[in-house]
Structures are given as C-alpha cells and as structure tokens.
C-alpha positions as CSV (number, residue, x, y, z in Angstrom):
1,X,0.0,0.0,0.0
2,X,2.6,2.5,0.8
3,X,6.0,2.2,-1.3
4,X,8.1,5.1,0.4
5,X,7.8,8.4,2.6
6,X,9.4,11.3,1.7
7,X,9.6,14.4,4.3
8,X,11.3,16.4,7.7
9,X,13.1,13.5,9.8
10,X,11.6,14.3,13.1
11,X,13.3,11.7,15.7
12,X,15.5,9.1,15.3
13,X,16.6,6.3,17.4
14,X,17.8,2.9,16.2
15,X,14.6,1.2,16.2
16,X,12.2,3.8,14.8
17,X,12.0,7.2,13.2
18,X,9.1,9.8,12.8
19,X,8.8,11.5,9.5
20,X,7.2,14.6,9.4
21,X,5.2,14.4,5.5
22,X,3.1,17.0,5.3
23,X,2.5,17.8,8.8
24,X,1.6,14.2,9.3
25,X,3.5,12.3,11.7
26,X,4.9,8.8,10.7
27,X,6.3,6.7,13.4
28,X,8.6,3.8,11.0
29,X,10.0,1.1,12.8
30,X,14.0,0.2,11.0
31,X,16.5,-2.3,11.1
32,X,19.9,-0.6,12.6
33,X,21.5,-0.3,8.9
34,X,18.7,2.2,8.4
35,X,18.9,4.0,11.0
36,X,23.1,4.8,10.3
37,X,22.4,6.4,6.8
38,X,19.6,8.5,8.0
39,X,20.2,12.1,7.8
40,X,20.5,14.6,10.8
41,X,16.9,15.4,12.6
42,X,15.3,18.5,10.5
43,X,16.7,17.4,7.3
44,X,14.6,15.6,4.4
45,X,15.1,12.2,4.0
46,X,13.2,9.4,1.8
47,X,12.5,5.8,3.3
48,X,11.0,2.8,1.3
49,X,8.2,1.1,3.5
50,X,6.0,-1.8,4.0
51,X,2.8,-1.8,5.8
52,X,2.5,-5.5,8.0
53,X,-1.3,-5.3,9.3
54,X,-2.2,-7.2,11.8
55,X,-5.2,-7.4,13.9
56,X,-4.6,-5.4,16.9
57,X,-1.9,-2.8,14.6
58,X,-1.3,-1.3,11.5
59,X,3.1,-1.2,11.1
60,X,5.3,0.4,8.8
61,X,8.7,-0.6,7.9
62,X,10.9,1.2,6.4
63,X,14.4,1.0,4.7
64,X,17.0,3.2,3.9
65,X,17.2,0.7,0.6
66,X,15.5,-1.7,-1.8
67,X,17.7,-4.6,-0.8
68,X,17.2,-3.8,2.8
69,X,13.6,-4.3,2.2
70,X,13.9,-7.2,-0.4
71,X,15.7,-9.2,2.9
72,X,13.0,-8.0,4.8
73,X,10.2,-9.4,2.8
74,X,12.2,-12.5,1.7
75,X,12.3,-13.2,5.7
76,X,8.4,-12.6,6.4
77,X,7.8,-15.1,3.6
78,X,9.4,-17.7,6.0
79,X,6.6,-19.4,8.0
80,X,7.3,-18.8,11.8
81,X,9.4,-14.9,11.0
82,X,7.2,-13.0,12.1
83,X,8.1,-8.7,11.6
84,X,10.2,-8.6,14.8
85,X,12.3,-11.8,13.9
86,X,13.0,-10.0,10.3
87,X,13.8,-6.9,11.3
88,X,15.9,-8.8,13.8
89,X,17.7,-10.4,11.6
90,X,18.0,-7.7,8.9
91,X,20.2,-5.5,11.6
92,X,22.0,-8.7,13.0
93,X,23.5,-9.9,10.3
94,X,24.4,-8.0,6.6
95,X,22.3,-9.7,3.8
96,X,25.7,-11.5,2.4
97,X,26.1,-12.9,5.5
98,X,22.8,-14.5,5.8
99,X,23.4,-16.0,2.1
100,X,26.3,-17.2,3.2
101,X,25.1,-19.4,6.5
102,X,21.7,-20.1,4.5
103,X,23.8,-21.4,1.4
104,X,26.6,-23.3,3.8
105,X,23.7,-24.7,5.8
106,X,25.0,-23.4,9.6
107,X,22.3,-22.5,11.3
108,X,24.2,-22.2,14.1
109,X,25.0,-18.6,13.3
110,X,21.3,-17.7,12.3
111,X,20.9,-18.9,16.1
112,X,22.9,-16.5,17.8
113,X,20.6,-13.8,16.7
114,X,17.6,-13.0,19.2
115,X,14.4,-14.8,18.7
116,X,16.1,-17.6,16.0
117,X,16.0,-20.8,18.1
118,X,17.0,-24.2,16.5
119,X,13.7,-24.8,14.4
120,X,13.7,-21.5,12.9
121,X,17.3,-21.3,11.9
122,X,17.1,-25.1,10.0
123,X,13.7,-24.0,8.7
124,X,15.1,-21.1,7.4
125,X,18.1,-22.7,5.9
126,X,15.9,-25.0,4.2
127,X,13.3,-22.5,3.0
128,X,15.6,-19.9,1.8
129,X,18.7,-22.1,0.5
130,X,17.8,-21.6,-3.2
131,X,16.2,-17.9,-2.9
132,X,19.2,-16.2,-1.2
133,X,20.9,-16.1,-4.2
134,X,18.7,-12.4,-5.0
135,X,19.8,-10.8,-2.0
136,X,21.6,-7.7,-3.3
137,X,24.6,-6.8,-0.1
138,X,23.3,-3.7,2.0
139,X,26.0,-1.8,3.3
140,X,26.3,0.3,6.4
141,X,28.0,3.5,6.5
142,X,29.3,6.0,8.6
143,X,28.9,6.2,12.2
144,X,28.3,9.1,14.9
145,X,29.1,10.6,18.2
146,X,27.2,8.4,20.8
147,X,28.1,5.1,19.0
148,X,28.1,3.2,22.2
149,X,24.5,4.4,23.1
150,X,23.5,4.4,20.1
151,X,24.6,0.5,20.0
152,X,23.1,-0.2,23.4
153,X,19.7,1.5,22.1
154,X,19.7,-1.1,19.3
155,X,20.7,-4.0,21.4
156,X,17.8,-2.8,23.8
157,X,15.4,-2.8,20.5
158,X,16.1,-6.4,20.2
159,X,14.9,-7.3,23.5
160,X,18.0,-7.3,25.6
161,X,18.3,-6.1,28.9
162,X,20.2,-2.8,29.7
163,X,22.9,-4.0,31.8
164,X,24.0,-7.1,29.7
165,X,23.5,-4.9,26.4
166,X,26.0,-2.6,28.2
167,X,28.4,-5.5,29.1
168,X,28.3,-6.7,25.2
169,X,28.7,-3.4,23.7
170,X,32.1,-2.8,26.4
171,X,33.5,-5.8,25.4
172,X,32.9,-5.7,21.5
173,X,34.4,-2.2,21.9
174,X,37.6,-3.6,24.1
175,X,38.1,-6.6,21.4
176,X,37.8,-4.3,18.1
177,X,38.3,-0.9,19.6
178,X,35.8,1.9,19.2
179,X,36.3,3.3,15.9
180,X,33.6,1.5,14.5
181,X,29.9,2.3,13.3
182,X,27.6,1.7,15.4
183,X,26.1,-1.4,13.6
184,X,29.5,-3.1,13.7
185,X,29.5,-2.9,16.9
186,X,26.1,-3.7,17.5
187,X,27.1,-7.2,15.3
188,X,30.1,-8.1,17.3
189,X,28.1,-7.8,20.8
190,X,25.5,-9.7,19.3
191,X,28.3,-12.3,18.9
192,X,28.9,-12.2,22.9
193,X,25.6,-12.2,24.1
C-alpha cells in the first residue's frame, strides 16, 4: 500500500523514526542499517516502506534501501518470521552474511541472533537455500558521536536487557576498539551475548 515516505526526519533512534510528510506524523519502525544512513533530525530524507497489518496494529517498515527491504520481505515469507524476527535479523547480520550461512547450511550462526532458536534457523536454511541467491549486499555507513549508546539503544530494540546490552557493547568495543559504526559494533556484541 505505501512504497516510500518522503519528508522532515523528526526523531530518530535505532529502532524507529518519525517522519514529518506534510505535517503528518509517521512513526517507522528500521532495522539498525537504516537507522546509520539516515540524515540529521530537521533534514529531508526518503524511506521505502512496508505496511505489516495485523489485527490489533497497522506497522510500517521502512528501509533506507531496496535490498534492505527485499531481505526484509524474503524473511516474512518464511513461515514462523514474524516482523520482529525479520527486522531482527536484517540488523544482525548483513544480507551477504545470511546468504552465506543459508547457502553453507549453519544455522548455528542464524541462532545467535535474538528470537532464531533451533527450528527457525534449520527452517530457514531449508526455506531460503535456493532464494538467497537475489539478496543484493546492503551496506552500512558511517557512524556518529554516541556510538556506544547508540549501540546499546539497538541491542535494547532487540529485546535485551540494559545491563548485559552494556556489558556486550564494552566488550565488542575492548576486542575491536571503538572506531567503528555503530552497527559493527552492535554485530560483534550480538556475537557475545
């Protein structure tokens, strides 16, 4: 129903952002690769959607890029991935990188990411094994002031608990040092917790 929004970035943080279109408030729920190429709040900024309606809520999704939202909708296609678990997955792990387990078979590293327990991750690999050959790579760029918060805001998005989201985002900044964006690091705490 809605392909993209264009307008005012409002708010940001790394699991949503309101987009001011026409004095019309849009509250977007993104993947953590989205949220690092958005703009600065007050500046215009364009984000591909998709509406998931359900019966209690109306959500949209948005991406900073098609094949951020191709992975998305390849993953909700999946039964058992439900919005959450996608956009999960879309900020855990770089769409190469989920090729690459689906395609090796290891579902051991789709079951390090929160909410992918054993069943998923094999049903997944088996589902997906012939289809991940379309994902295009997304990339993430830059990073910004505040990358540990930033990366503890994420982790928190992703249903983890302050304190040990803290504890992961220390340690993945004491074993790669703290130079890197925000999503890297999110990854390599991921990896701990």
């Amino acid at each position: 129903m809605y392909h993209h929004l264009r307008g005012v970035l409002d708010r940001k943080t790394p699991a949503e952002a309101i987009l001011d279109v026409g004095g019309v408030g849009y509250r977007v729920t993104i993947p953590l690769s989205t949220y690092e190429r958005l703009p600065q709040v007050g500046q215009e900024v364009r984000v591909l959607t998709t509406l998931v309606v359900r019966e209690d809520a109306h959500r949209l999704f948005g991406f900073a890029t098609e094949a951020e939202r191709s992975f998305f909708q390849l993953l909700r296609g999946v039964s058992g991935v439900g919005p959450q678990v996608a956009l999960g997955i879309v900020s855990s792990l770089r769409a190469e990188e989920f090729a690459s387990a689906v395609s090796t078979g290891d579902s051991a590293a789709l079951r390090r990411i929160k909410g992918v327990g054993k069943r998923l991750s094999e049903r997944l690999v088996v589902e997906l094994r012939d289809r991940v050959i379309d994902l295009s790579p997304t990339v993430a760029v830059g990073g910004s002031a505040g990358r540990t918060h930033d990366a503890v805001l994420a982790l928190e998005a992703l249903g983890f608990a302050r304190a040990p989201a803290e504890k992961a985002v220390r340690d993945a900044i004491d074993d790669g040092g703290d130079d890197a964006d925000p999503g890297e690091i999110v990854r390599r705490a991921l990896r701990k917790l």
